[in-house]
C-alpha positions as CSV (number, residue, x, y, z in Angstrom):
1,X,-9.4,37.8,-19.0
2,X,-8.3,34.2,-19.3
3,X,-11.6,33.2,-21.1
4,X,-9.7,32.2,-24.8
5,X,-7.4,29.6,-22.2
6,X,-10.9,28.5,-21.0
7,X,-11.8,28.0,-24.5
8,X,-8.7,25.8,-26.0
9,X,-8.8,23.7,-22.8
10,X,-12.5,22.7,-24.2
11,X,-11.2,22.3,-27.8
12,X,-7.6,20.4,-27.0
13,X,-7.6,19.9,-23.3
14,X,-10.3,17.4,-22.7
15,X,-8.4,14.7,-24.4
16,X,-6.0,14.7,-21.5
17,X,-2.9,15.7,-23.6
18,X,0.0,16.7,-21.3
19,X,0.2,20.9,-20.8
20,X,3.8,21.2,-22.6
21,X,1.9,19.2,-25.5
22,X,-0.7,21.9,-25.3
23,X,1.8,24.8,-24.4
24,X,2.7,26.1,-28.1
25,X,-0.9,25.9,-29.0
26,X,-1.9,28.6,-26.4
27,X,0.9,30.8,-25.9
28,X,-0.7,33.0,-28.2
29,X,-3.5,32.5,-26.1
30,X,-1.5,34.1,-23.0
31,X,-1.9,38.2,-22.5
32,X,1.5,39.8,-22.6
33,X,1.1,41.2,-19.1
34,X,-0.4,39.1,-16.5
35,X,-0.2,39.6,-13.0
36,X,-0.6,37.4,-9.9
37,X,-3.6,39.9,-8.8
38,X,-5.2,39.2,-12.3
39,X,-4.7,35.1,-11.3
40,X,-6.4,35.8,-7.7
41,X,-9.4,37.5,-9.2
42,X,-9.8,34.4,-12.2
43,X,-9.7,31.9,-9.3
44,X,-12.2,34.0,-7.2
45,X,-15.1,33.8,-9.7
46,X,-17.5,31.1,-8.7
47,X,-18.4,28.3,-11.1
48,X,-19.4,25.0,-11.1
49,X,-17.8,22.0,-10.3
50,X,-17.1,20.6,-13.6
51,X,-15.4,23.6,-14.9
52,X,-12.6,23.4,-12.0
53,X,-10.8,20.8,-14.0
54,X,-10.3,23.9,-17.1
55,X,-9.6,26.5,-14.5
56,X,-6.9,24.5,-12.7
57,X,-5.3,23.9,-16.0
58,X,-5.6,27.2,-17.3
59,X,-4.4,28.2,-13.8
60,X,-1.1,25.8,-14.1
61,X,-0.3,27.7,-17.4
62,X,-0.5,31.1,-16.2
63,X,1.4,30.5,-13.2
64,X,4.0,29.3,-15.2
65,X,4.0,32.5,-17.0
66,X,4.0,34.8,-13.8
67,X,7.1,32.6,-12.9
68,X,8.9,32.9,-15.7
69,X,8.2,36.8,-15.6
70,X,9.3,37.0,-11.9
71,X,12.8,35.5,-13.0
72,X,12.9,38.1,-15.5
73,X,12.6,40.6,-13.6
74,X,9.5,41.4,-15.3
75,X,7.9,41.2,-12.0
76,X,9.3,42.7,-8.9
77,X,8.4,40.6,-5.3
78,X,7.5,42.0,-2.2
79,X,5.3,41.3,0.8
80,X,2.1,42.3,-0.7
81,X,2.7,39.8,-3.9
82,X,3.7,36.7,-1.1
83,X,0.4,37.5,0.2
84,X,-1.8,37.5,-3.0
85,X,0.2,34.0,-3.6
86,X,-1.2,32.5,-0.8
87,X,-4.9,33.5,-1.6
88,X,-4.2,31.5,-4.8
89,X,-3.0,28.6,-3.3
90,X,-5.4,28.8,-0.5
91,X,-8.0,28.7,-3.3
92,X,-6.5,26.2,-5.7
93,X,-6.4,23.7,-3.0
94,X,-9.6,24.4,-2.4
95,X,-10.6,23.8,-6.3
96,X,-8.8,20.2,-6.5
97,X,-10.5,18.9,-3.2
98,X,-11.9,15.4,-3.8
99,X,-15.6,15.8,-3.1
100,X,-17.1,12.6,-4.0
101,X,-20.7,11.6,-5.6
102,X,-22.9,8.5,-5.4
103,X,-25.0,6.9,-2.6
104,X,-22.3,5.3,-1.4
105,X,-18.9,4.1,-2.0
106,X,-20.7,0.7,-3.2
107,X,-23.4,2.8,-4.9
108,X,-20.2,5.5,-6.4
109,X,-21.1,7.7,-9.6
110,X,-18.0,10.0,-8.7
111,X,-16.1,10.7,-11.6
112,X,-12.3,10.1,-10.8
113,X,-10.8,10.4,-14.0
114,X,-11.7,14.1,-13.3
115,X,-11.0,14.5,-9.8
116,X,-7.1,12.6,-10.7
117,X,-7.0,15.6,-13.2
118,X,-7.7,18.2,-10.7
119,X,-5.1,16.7,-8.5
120,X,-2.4,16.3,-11.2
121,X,-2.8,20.1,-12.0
122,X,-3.4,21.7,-8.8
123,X,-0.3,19.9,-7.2
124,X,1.9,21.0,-10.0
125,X,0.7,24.5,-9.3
126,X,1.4,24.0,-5.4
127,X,4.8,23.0,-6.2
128,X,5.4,25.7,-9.1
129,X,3.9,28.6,-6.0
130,X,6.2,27.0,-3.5
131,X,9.5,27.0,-5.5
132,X,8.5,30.8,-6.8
133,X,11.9,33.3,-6.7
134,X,10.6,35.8,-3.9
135,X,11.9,37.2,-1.2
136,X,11.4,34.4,1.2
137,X,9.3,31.0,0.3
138,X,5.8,30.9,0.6
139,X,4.6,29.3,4.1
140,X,0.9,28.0,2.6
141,X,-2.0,28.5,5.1
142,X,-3.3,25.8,7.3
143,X,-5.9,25.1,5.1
144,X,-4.0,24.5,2.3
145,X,-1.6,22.3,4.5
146,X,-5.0,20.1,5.3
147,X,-6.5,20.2,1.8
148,X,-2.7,18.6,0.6
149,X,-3.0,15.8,3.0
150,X,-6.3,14.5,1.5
151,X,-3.8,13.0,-1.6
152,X,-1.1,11.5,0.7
153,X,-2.7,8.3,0.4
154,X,-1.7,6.5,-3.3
155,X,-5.1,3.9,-2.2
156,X,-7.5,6.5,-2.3
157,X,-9.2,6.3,-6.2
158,X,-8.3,10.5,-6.8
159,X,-4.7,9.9,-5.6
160,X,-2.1,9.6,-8.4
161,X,0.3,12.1,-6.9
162,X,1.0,10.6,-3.8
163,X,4.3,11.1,-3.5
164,X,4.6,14.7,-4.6
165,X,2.1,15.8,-2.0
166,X,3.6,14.3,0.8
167,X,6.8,15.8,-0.1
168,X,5.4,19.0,-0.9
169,X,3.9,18.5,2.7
170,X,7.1,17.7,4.4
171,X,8.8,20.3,2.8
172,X,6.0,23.4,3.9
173,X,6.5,21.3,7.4
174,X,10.1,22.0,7.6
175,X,8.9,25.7,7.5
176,X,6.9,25.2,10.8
177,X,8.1,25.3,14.4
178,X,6.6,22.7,17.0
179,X,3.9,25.0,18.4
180,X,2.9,26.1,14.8
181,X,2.6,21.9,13.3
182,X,0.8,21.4,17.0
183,X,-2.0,23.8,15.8
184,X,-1.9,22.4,12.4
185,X,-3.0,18.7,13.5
186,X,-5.0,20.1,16.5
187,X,-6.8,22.7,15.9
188,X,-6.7,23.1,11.9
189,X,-7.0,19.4,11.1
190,X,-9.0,17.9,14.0
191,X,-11.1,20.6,15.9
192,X,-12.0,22.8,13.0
193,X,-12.0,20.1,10.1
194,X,-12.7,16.7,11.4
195,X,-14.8,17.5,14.4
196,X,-17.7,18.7,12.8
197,X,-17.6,15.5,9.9
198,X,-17.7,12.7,12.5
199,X,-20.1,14.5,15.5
200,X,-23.0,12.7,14.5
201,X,-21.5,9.6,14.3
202,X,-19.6,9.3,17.1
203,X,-20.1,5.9,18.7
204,X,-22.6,5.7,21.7
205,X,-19.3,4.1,24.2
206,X,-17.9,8.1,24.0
207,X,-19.1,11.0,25.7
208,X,-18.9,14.5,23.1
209,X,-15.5,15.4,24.5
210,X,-14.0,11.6,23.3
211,X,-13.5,10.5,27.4
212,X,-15.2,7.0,28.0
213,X,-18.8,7.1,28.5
214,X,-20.0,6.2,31.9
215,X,-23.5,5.7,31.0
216,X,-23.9,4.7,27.1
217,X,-26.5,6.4,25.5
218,X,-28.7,3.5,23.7
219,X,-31.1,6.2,22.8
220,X,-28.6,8.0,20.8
221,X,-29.4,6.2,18.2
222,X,-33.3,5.6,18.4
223,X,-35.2,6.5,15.4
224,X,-32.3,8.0,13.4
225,X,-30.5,7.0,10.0
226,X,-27.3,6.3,10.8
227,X,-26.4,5.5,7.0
228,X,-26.8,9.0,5.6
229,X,-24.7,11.8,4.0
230,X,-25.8,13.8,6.8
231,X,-24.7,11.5,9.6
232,X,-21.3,10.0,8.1
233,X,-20.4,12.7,5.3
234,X,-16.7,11.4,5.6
235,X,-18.2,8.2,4.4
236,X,-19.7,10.1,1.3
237,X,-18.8,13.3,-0.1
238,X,-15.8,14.0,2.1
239,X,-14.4,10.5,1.9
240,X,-10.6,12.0,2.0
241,X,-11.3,13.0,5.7
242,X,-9.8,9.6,6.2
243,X,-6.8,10.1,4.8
244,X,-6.6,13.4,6.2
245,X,-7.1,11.9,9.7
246,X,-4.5,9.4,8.8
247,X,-2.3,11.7,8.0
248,X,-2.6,13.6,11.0
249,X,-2.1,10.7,13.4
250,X,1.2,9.9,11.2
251,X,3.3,13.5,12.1
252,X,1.3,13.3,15.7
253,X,4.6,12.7,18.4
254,X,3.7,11.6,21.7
255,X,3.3,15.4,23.3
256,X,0.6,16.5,21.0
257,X,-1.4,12.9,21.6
258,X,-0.8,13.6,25.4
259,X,-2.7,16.8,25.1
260,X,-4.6,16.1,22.0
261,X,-6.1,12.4,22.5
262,X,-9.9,13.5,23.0
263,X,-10.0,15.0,19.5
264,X,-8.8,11.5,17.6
265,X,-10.6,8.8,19.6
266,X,-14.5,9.7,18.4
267,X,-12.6,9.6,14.7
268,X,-10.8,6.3,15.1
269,X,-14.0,4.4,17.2
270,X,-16.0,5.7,14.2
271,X,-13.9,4.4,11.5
272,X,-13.7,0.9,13.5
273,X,-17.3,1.2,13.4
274,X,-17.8,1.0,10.1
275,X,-18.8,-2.1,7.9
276,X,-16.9,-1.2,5.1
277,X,-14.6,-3.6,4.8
278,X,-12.1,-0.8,3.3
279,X,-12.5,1.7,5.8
280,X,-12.5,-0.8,8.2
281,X,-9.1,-1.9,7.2
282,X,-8.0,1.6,7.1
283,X,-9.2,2.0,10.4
284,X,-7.3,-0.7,12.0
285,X,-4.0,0.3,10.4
286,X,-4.7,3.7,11.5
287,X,-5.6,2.6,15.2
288,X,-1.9,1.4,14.9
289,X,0.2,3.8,14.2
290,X,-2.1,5.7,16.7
291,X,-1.4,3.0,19.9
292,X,2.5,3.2,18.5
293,X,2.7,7.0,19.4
294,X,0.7,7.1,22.1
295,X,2.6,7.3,25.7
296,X,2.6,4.2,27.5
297,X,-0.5,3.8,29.0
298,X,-2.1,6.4,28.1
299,X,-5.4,4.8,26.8
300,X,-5.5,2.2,29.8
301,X,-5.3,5.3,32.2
302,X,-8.1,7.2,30.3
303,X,-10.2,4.3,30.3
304,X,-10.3,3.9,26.8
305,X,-8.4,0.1,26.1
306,X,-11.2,-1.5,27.1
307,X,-13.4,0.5,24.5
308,X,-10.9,0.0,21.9
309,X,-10.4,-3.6,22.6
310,X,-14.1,-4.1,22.2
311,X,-14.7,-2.2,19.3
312,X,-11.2,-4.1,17.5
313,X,-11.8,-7.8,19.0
314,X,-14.9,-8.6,16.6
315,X,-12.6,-7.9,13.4
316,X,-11.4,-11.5,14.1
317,X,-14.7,-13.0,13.3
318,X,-15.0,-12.3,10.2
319,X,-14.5,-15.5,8.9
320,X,-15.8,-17.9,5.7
321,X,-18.6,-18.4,4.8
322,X,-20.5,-15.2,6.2
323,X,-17.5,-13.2,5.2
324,X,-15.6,-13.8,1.7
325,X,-12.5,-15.5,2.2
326,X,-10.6,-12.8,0.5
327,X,-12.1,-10.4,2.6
328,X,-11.3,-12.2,5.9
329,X,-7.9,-13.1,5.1
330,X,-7.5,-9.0,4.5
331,X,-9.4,-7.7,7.9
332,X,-7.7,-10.7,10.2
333,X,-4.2,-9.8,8.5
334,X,-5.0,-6.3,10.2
335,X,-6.7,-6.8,13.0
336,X,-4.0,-9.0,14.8
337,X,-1.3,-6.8,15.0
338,X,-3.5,-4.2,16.4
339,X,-4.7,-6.4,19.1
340,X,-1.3,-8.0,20.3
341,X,0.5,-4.5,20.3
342,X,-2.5,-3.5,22.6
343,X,-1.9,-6.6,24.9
344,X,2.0,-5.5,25.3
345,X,3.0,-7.3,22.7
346,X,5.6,-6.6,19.6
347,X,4.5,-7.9,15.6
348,X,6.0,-9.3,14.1
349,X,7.9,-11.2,16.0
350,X,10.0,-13.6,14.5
351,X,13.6,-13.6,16.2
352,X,15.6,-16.7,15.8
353,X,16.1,-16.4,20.0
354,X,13.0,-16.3,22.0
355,X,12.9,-13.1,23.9
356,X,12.6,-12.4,27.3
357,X,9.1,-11.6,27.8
358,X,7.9,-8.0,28.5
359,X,6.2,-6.8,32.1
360,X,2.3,-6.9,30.9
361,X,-0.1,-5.7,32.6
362,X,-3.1,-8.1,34.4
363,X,-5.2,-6.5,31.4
364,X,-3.0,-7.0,28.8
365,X,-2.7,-10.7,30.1
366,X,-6.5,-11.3,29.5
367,X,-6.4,-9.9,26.5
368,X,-3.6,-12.4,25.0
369,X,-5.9,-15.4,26.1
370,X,-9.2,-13.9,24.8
371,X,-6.7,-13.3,21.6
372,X,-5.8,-16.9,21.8
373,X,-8.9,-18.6,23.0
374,X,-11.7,-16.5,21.7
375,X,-9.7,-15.7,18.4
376,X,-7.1,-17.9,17.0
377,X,-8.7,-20.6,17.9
378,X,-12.3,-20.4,17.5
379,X,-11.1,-18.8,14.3
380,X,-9.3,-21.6,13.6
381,X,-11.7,-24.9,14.4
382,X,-14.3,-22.3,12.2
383,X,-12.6,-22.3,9.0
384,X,-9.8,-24.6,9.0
385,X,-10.8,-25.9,5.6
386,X,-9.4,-22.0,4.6
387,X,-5.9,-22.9,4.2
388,X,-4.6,-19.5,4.0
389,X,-6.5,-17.9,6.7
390,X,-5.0,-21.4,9.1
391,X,-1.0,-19.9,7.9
392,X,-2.2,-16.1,8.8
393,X,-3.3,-18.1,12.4
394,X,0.3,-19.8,12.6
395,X,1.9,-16.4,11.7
396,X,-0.3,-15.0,15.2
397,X,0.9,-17.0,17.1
398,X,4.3,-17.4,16.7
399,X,4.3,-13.9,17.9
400,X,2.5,-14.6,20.8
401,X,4.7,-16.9,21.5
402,X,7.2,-14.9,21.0
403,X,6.6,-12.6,23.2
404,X,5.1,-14.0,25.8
405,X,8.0,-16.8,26.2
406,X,8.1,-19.8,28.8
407,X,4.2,-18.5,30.2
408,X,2.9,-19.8,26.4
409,X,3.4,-23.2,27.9
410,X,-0.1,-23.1,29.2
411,X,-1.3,-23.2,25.4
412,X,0.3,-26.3,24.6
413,X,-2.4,-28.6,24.9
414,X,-4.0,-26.3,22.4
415,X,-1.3,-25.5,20.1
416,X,0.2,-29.2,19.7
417,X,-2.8,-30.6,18.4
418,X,-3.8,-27.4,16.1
419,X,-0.1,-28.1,14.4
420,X,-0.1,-31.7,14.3
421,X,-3.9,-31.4,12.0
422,X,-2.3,-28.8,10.3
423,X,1.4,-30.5,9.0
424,X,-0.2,-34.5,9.0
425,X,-3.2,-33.4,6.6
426,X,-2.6,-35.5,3.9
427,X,-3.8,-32.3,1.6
428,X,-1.7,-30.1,3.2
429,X,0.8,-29.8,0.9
430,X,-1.4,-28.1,-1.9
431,X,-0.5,-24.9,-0.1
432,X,3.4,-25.2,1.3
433,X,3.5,-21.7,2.9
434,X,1.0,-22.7,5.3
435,X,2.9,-25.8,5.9
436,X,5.8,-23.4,6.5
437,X,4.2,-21.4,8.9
438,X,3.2,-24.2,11.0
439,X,6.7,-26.1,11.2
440,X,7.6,-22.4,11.9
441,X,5.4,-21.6,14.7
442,X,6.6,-25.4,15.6
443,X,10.2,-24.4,16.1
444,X,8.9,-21.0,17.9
445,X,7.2,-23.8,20.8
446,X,10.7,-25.7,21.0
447,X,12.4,-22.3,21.5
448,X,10.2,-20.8,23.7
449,X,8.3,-23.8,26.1
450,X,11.3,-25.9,25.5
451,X,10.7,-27.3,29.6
452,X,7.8,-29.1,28.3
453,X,8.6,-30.4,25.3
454,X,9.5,-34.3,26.6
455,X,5.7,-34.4,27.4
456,X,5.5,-33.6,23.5
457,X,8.2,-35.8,22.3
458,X,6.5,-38.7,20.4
459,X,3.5,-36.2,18.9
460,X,6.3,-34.1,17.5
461,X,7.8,-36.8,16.5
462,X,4.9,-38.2,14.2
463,X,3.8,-34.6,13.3
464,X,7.4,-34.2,11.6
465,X,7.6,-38.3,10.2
466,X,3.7,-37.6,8.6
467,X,4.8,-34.3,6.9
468,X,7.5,-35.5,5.7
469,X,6.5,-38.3,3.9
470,X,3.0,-36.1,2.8
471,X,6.2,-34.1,1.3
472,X,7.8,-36.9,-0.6
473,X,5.1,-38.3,-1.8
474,X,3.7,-34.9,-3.7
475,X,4.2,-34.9,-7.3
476,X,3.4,-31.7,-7.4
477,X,6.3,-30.6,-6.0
478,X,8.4,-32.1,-8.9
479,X,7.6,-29.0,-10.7
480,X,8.7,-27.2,-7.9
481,X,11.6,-28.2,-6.2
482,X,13.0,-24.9,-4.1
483,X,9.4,-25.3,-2.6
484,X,9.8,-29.0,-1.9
485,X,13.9,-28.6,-0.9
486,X,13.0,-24.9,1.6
487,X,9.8,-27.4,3.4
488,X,12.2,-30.0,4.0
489,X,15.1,-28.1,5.3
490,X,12.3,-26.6,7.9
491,X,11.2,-29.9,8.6
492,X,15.1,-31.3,9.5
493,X,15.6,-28.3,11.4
494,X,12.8,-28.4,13.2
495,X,13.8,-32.7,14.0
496,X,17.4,-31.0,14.8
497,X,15.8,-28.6,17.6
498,X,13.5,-31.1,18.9
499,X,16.7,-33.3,19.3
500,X,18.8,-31.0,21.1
501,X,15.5,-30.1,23.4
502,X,15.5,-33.8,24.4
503,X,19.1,-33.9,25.5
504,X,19.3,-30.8,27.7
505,X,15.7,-31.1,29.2
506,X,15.6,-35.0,29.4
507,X,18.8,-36.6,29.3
508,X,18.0,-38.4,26.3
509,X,19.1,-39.3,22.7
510,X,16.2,-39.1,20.3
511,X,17.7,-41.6,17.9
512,X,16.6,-44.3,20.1
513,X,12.8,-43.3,19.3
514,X,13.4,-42.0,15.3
515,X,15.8,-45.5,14.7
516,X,12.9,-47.8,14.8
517,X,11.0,-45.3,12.3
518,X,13.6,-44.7,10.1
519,X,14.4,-48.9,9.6
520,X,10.5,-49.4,8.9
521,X,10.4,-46.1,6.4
522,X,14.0,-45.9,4.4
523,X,12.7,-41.8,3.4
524,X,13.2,-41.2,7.1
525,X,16.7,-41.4,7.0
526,X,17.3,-37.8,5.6
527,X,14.9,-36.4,8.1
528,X,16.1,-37.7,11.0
529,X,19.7,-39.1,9.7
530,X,21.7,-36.6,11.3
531,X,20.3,-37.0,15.2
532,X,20.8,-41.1,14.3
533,X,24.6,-40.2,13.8
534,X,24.7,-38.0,16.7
C-alpha cells in the first residue's frame, strides 16, 4: 500500500534531507484514507535490515497523517485503535534497535550514519504515538520502554537523540506505579533482556544466581573462547545492552536493589571485566551510581565488596608506559571515586573545613591504605614523570584526607615527601594545575593533621620558599599572569595556614624561621611578608 513512499524515499530520501523538506514532494504520494490497521500491517512485513531506515521514514510520515486525521475527526478513537497503536510502537522500536556489525568495536564495520537515522525517525514517531488525541495516552509496552533506553546515552555512536528519549522515557514513567517500574527494571530489563546476553560471561568469582562464589570455578573457562559474539554479544551486536543496563541501575531506588541485587552484579563484574578501555570506563561509572543506591551495607553483608574491590583495585594500574597516558589518566580519573566511596568515603571532597571523619568499617579501613599504599603511591613513584596523572593523585588524596581527618596523620611520612618532589621540581611549573593540586592537597594536611605539623615545619617551609621562587623565575608565566597571580595566592595562603598551625600547636611565631629567608632572598618578602608583620 505504502510502496510509492518506499519508492521516493529511494529517489529523495537517501540524501538525508529533513521530512518537512521532503513532505510536499510525497503528499501526493499519501492514500486519501489510511488507517492505523493499514500502518500495523506495513510494519509487520519482514524485510531486511537495510530497508528499516525507508520504512521508519515512510512510517514517520504516515503517522503524521493518521494524527492529523484523528484531530479531524476523520478518525474516531477507541480501545481497539489504543491497542493497534501499541503494536506499532512495539514494532518501531523494535525497527530502530541499534544492532551493531564488525568483529569488534576495534574491528567496527557498523554503519552509524544509518543506525542515527533510524533513531532520529523512530523517536519522532514514539513521540508523535505518545502525544496522539485518544481517549487516554498510550502506556507503551515494556519492551518498548527497554528498546528506548538503549538511546539514553549521547556517548553511544547511534545516539543523537539523547535527550528526547530520556524524556520520552520519564514521561511513559510517570504513567507507571511503583510495582509496575519494579517489573520494568526487574523482570523486563534484567531477567528477560539482560540475563540471557551476559550468562556466558559471567565472571568465574559468581555463582549463576549473582551470590559470591564459594568455590571459583577455574574450569569455567578451560578450552573456551571467551572473545566471541557468542560469549559477550553485548560486546558486539547488542552493544546498547550497556546503556540499557545503565539505565536501569539509574531509576533503581534502594527497595528494588534490596530485592533485585543478584540480577545486576554478573552484569556489572562483567563489564569491570572487560579490557576495553571504554566499557571499562562505563563500567566503573556504572558500579557508582550502583554502590550510591545500594542500602548501606548491602554488598559487605552479601559478601560481595570483597569481589568488587578485587575486580575494581587493578583499574589503578594502568599506568604509562604499558597503558597510554591518555588512557590512564581517563580509567584512574574513574576508578578512584569508585574505590573511596566503597571504603566509606565521600568524592569529592573538597570542603574548606576538614570534616569529622565517618564510622568506617575494619574493611573499609584496609581498603583506604591498600588505596593509599598499593595505589596512589606505587602509582605515583611509577609514573611521576606523568605530570597530569601526579595532579589526578593530589586530587585522591585530598579526599582521603578529607575524609578520614586527624587518622591521615599516619601518611605523613609519605605524603610530605611526595609534595615537597612535586612543588620544588624545578620543571614543575610547565603544568601549574598540578602545582595547584599539590599546594592544595598541602593546605588539606594543615587542616586536617594540623597536631603534627611542628614535626613538618622547616620541610614545609622550604617546599613553599622552592615553589615560589620556581614561580618567579618562569617566564612563561609572563604570558600568563592569572595563572602565575592564582599559584601564588595558593602558595601565601598555604604560608598563612602553616603560620597560624605553628601558633596554636607550638607556641611559636614562624617569622623567626621565614626572617632569615626572606633577608637572604628579597622575593620572599611577599610570600611570607604578612606572618613577618604578624
Amino acid at each position: 500500500m505504502f510502496k510509492e513512499l518506499l519508492d521516493a524515499y529511494g529517489r529523495y530520501g537517501s540524501d538525508q534531507a529533513s521530512e518537512s523538506a521532503l513532505l510536499d514532494l510525497v503528499k501526493r504520494l499519501i492514500p486519501e484514507k489510511v488507517t492505523a490497521q493499514d500502518l500495523n500491517i506495513f510494519l509487520s512485513e519482514d524485510r531486511d535490515e537495510p530497508d528499516h531506515v525507508a520504512v521508519l521514514w515512510t512510517t514517520s510520515i504516515i503517522t503524521t497523517k493518521i494524527s492529523e486525521d484523528i484531530r479531524d475527526g476523520a478518525i474516531d478513537t477507541g480501545d481497539e485503535l489504543s491497542s493497534v497503536f501499541l503494536e506499532i510502537t512495539d514494532q518501531v522500536s523494535s525497527l530502530m534497535l541499534p544492532i551493531c556489525s564488525g568483529a569488534s568495536p576495534d574491528e567496527d564495520t557498523t554503519n552509524y550514519a544509518a543506525l542515527r537515522r533510524k533513531a532520529n525517525s523512530g523517536i519522532k514517531i514514539l513521540n508523535k504515538l505518545a502525544n496522539l488525541p485518544l481517549q487516554a495516552p498510550l502506556r507503551f509496552q515494556p519492551s518498548t520502554l527497554l528498546r528506548l533506553a538503549a538511546f539514553t546515552d549521547s556517548a553511544d555512536p547511534w545516539s543523537t537523540s539523547s535527550d528526547a528519549a530520556r524524556k520520552l522515557l520519564e514521561a511513559q514513567l510517570q504513567q507507571l506505579d511503583d510495582a509496575q517500574k519494579k517489573s520494568l527494571i526487574g523482570d523486563e530489563i534484567l531477567t528477560k533482556f539482560l540475563r540471557p546476553l551476559f550468562s556466558k560471561s559471567r565472571p568465574a568469582a559468581i555463582t549463576a544466581s549473582g551470590r559470591k562464589a564459594e568455590y571459583v570455578e577455574q574450569s569455567r573457562y578451560d578450552n573456551a573462547d571467551r572473545e566471541t559474539p557468542e560469549t559477550k554479544p553485548w560486546k558486539y551486536a547488542h552493544r546498547y545492552a550497556i546503556a540499557v543496563f545503565a539505565w536501569a541501575v539509574q531509576y533503581s531506588d534502594t527497595t528494588l536493589l534490596q530485592s533485585h541485587w543478584p540480577l545486576f552484579t554478573p552484569v556489572l563484574l562483567a563489564l569491570l571485566d572487560e579490557s576495553t578501555v571504554t566499557i571499562k570506563i562505563r563500567a566503573l561509572a556504572i558500579l557508582r551510581t550502583f554502590w550510591a543506591r545500594c542500602p548501606p551495607g548491602l554488598m559487605r553483608n552479601t559478601g560481595l565488596a570483597d569481589v568488587f574491590e578485587q575486580a575494581v583495585f587493578p583499574a589503578v594500574l594502568h599506568l604509562p608506559t604499558l597503558t597510554p597516558e591518555d588512557e590512564s589518566l581517563q580509567i584512574l580519573s574513574a576508578a578512584y571515586p569508585v574505590l573511596i566511596e566503597m571504603a566509606g568515603l565521600n568524592y569529592p571532597s573538597s570542603d574548606l573545613e576538614a570534616k569529622q571523619p565517618q564510622q568506617i568499617t575494619e574493611d573499609q579501613r584496609k581498603l583506604i591504605d591498600k588505596i593509599v599504599r598499593e595505589g596512589v603511591m606505587v602509582g605515583y613513584h611509577h609514573a611521576k614523570e606523568h605530570i597530569r596523572l601526579v595532579g589526578l593523585f593530589c586530587e585522591t588524596l585530598v579526599c582521603i584526607v578529607n575524609g578520614m581527618g586527624i587518622i591521615a596523620v599516619k601518611y605523613l611520612k609519605d605524603f610530605i615527601p611526595m609534595i615537597s618532589e612535586i612543588m620544588t621540581d624545578p620543571f614543575g611549573t610547565k603544568h601549574p594545575p598540578t602545582l595547584v593540586s599539590a599546594t592544595q592537597l598541602l593546605q588539606t594536611i594543615l587542616r586536617t593533621c594540623w597536631p603534627r605539623i611542628p614535626h613538618h615545619c622547616n620541610e614545609i617551609c622550604k617546599i613553599l620558599m622552592l615553589c615560589w621562587l620556581n614561580v618567579n623565575n618562569e617566564e612563561s608565566f609572563s604570558s600568563e599572569i592569572s595563572t602565575a597571580t592564582n599559584l601564588k595566592a595558593e602558595l601565601i595562603k598555604t604560608g598563612q595556614m602553616l603560620s597560624a598551625v605553628m601558633k596554636t600547636t607550638a607556641k611559636e611565631n614562624l617569622s623567626k624561621r621565614v626572617s632569615p629567608l626572606i633577608e637572604k632572598e628579597p622575593q620572599l618578602n611577599e610570600l611570607f611578608g604578612d606572618i613577618k608583620a604578624s
